[in-house]
C-alpha positions as CSV (number, residue, x, y, z in Angstrom):
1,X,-208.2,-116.7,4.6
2,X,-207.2,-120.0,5.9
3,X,-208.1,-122.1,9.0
4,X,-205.5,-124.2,10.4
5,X,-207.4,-126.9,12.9
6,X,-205.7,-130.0,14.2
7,X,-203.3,-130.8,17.5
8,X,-200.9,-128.8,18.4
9,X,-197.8,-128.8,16.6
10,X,-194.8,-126.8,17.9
11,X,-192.7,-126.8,15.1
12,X,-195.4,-125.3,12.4
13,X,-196.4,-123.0,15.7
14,X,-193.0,-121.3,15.9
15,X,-193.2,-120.7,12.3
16,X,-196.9,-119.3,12.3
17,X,-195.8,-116.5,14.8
18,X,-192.9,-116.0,13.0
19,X,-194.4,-115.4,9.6
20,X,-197.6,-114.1,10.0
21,X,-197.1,-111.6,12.9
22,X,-200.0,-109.2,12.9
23,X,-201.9,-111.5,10.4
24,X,-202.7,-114.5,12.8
25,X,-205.5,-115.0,15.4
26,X,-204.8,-118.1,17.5
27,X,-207.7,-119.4,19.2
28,X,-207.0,-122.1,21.7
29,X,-209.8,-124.8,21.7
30,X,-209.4,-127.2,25.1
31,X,-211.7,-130.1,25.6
32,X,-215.5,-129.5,26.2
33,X,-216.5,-127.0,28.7
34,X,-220.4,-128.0,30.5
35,X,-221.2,-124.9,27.9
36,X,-220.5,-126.9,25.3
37,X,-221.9,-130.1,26.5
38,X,-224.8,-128.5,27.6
39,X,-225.6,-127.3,24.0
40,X,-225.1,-130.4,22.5
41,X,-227.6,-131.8,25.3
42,X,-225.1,-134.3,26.5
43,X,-224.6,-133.0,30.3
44,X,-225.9,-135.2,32.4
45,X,-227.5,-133.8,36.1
46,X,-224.7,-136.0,38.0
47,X,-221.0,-135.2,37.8
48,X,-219.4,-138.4,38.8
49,X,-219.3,-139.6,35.3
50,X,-217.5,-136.6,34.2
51,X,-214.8,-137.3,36.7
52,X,-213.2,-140.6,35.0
53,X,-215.0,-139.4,31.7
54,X,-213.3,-136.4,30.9
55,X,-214.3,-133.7,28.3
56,X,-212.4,-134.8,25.0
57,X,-214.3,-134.6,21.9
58,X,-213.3,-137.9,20.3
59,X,-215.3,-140.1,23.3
60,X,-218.3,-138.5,22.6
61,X,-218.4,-137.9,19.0
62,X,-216.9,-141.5,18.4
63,X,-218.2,-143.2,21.8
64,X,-214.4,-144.6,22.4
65,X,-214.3,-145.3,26.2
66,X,-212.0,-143.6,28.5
67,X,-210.2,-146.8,29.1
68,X,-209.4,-147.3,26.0
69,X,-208.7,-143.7,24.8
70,X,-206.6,-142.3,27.8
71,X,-203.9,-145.3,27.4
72,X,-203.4,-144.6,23.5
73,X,-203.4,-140.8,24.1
74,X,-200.7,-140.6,26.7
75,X,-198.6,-143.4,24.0
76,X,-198.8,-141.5,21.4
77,X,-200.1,-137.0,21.8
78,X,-198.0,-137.1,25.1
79,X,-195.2,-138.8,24.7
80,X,-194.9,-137.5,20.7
81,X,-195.6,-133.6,21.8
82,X,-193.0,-133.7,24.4
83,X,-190.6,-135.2,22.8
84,X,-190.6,-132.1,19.9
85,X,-189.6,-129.9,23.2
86,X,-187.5,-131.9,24.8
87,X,-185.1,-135.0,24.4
88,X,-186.3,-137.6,26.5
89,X,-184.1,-140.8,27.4
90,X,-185.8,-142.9,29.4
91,X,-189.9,-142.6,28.4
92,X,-190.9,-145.0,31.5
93,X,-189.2,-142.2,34.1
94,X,-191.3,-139.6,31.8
95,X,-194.3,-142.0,32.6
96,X,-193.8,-142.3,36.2
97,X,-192.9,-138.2,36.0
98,X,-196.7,-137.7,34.8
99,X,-198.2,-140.2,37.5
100,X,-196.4,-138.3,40.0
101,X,-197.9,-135.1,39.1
102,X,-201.3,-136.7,38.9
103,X,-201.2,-137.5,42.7
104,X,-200.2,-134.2,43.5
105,X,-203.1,-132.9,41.4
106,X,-205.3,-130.0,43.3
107,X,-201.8,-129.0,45.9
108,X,-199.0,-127.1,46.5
109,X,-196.0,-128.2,43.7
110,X,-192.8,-129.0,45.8
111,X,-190.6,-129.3,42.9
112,X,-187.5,-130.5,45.3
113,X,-189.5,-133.5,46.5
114,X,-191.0,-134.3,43.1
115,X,-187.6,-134.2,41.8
116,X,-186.1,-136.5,45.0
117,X,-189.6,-138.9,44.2
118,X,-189.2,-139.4,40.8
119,X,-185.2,-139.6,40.4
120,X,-184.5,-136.3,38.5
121,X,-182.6,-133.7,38.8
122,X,-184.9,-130.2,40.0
123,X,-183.4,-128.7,36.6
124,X,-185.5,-131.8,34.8
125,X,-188.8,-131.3,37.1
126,X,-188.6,-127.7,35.8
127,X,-188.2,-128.8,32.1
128,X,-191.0,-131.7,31.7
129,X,-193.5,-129.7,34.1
130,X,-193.1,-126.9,31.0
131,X,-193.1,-129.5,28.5
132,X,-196.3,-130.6,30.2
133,X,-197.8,-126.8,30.4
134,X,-196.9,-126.2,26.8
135,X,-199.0,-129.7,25.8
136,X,-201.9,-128.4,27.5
137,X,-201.4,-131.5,29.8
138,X,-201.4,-129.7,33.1
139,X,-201.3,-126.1,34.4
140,X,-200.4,-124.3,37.2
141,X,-203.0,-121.7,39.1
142,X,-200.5,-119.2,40.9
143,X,-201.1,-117.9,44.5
144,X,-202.7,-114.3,44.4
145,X,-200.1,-111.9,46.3
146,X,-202.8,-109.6,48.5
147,X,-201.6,-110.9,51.7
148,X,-203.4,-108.9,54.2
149,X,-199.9,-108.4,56.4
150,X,-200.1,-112.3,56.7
151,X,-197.9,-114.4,55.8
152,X,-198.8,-116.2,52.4
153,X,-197.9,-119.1,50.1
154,X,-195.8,-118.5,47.2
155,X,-195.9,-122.1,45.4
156,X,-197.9,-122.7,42.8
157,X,-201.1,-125.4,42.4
158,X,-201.1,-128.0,40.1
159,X,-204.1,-129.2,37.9
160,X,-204.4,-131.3,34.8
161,X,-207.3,-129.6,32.1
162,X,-208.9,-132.9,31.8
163,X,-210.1,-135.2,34.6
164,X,-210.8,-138.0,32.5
165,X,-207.0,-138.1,31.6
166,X,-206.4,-137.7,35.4
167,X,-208.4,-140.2,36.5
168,X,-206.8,-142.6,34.3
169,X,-203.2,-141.7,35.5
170,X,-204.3,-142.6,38.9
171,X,-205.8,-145.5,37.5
172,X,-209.4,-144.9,38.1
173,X,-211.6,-146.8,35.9
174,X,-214.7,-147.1,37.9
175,X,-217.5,-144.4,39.1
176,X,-217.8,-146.4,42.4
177,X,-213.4,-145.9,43.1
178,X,-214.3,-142.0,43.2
179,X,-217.5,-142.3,45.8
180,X,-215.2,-144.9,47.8
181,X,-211.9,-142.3,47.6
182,X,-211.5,-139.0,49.4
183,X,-209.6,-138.7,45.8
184,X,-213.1,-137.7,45.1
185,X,-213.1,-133.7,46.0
186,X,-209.4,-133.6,44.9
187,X,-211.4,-134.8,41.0
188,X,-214.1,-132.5,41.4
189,X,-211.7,-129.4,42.4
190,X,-209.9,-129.9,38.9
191,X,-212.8,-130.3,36.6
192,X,-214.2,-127.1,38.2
193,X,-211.2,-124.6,38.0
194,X,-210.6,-126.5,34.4
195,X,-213.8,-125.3,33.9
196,X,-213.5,-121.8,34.3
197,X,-209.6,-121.9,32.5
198,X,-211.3,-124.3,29.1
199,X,-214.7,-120.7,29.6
200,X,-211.8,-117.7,29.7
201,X,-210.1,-119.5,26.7
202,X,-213.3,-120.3,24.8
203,X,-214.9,-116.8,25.6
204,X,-211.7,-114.6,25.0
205,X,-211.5,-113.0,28.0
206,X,-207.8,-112.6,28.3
207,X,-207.8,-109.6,30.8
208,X,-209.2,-112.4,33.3
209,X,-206.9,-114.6,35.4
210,X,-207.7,-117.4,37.8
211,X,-205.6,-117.5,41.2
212,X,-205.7,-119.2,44.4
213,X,-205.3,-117.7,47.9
214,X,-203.8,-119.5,51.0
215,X,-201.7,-118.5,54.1
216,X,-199.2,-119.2,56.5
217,X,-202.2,-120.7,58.5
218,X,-203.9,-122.6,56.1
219,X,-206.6,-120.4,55.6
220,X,-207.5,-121.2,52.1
221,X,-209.8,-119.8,49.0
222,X,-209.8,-122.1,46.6
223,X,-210.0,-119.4,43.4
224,X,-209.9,-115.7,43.0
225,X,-210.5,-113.8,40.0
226,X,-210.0,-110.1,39.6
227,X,-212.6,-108.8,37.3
228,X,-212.4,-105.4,35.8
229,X,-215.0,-104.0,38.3
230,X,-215.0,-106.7,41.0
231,X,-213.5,-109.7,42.9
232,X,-215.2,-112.5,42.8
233,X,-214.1,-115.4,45.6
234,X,-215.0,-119.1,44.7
235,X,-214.8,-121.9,47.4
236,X,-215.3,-125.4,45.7
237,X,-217.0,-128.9,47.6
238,X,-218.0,-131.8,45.9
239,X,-220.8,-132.3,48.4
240,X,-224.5,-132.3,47.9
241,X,-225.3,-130.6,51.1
242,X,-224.8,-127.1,51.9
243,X,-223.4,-126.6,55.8
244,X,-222.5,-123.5,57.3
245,X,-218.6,-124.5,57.6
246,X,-218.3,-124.7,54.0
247,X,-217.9,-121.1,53.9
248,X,-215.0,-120.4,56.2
249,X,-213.0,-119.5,53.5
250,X,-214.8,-117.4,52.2
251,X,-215.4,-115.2,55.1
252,X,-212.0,-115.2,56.5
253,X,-211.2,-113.6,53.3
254,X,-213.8,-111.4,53.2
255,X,-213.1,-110.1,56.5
256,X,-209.2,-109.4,55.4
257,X,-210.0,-107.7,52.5
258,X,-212.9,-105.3,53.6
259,X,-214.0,-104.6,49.6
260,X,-217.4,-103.6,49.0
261,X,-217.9,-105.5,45.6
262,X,-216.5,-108.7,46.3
263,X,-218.4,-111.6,45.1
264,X,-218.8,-114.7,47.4
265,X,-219.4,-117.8,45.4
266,X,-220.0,-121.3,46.6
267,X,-220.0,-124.2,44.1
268,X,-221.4,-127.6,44.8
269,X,-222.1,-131.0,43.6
270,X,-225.6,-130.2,43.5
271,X,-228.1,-128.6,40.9
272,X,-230.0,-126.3,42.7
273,X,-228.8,-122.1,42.6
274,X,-229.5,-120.7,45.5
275,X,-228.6,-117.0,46.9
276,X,-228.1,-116.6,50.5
277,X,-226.8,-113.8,52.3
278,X,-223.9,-115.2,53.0
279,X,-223.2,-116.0,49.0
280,X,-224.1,-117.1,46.0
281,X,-224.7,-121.1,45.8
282,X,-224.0,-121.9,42.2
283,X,-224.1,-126.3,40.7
284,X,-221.3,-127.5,39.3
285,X,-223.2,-127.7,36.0
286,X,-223.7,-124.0,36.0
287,X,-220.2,-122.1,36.5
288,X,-219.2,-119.8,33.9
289,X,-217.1,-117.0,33.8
């Protein structure tokens, strides 16, 4: 029996399937989930840290700052990983390509206008955004198609599985930029749906999938999961303090879809669990799948 551990490689991937179909297991191991961090007693009761931190292992088993590990990672795992799937001319506009997808980080992808943005052609966008998903860069949380007889979104959200290499693509290198920034919930909206894609990877559960509901009207829940004997509904705030508009969402969509085990699930930027009738109140250091 053999272990194969390292970064991702597509060439010796392709060949892997190819050879060893039915003899493989391929276990996909993203940065550190709060799990993780938790067991190795380094999460910390605030989450701003983790914002412009991030999760990889190397700054906390080596204690490399984020400044100085983000820059040299995007130089060299990046741009070398994407340039095995696809031929890339110009490596600035590939740059400028990833910063644009790090402002739109937490919305809607309009492909046309990232396209129109960045200088590309739409046929490009949809090539490097794959490249991207295919690094493990970004991904995309698709919209879930119960609409209710409303009208729904059909585009895709985009998030980066690390907010530390997110925060330094928008060129955050300071705790005190997030608390100044509205950029702030935008950070904490990514790390927490990262969160629950890095737990279904690191916990197998493959019959799980992570979606996001919105309408016409801009009636939003910001994730759904369809579990094999339940729905659960999660609304995500970066705040501290729990106010009865912060579950809207929730009950809108509760009221649409009249089911009797559907989960309501309200996570916050603080670190107390609380259940209330209207649902559960779960930290941010808490979530699991």
């Amino acid at each position: 029996q053999f272990i194969f551990s390292g970064s991702q490689n597509f060439h010796l991937m392709q060949n892997i399937t190819q050879s060893l179909a039915g003899r493989v297991a391929i276990f996909r191991l993203f940065p550190f989930d709060f799990q993780e961090l938790t067991n190795a007693e380094l999460l910390q009761p605030e989450y701003a840290e983790y914002l412009k931190k991030g999760f990889y292992p190397a700054i906390y088993d080596r204690n490399i700052k984020p400044s100085d590990f983000y820059p040299n990672y995007i130089e060299t795992y990046i741009q070398r990983d994407v340039s095995e799937l696809i031929a890339i001319k110009d490596m600035s506009l590939f740059q400028k390509f990833l910063t644009l997808c790090a402002t739109r980080a937490g919305q809607m992808l309009n492909m046309s206008n990232l396209a129109k943005e960045c200088g590309i052609s739409s046929p490009t966008v949809k090539a490097w955004l794959s490249a991207l998903e295919n690094s493990y860069i970004i991904f995309l949380l698709r919209p879930f198609y119960n609409n209710f007889s409303k009208r729904i979104v059909k585009s895709p959200k985009l998030y980066f599985y690390d907010t530390g290499l997110l925060s330094n693509l928008l060129k955050i290198n300071d705790v005190s930029k997030i608390e100044n920034q509205s950029i702030k919930g935008t950070l904490f909206e990514n790390m927490i749906i990262s969160q629950y894609v890095k737990r279904l990877h690191h916990k197998n559960e493959k019959q799980i999938e992570p979606w996001f509901w919105r309408d016409s009207e801009g009636n939003e829940v910001d994730m759904v999961l369809e579990k094999s004997q339940q729905t659960e509904i999660v609304e995500i705030k970066a705040t501290q303090t729990i106010m009865p508009d912060l579950f809207k969402g929730l009950n809108y969509y509760a009221a649409l879809a009249k089911e009797t085990k559907l989960i309501k699930t309200l996570i916050y930027g603080g670190n107390e669990r609380q259940n209330r009738t209207v649902a559960q109140i779960v930290p941010w250091n808490e979530t699991d799948v």
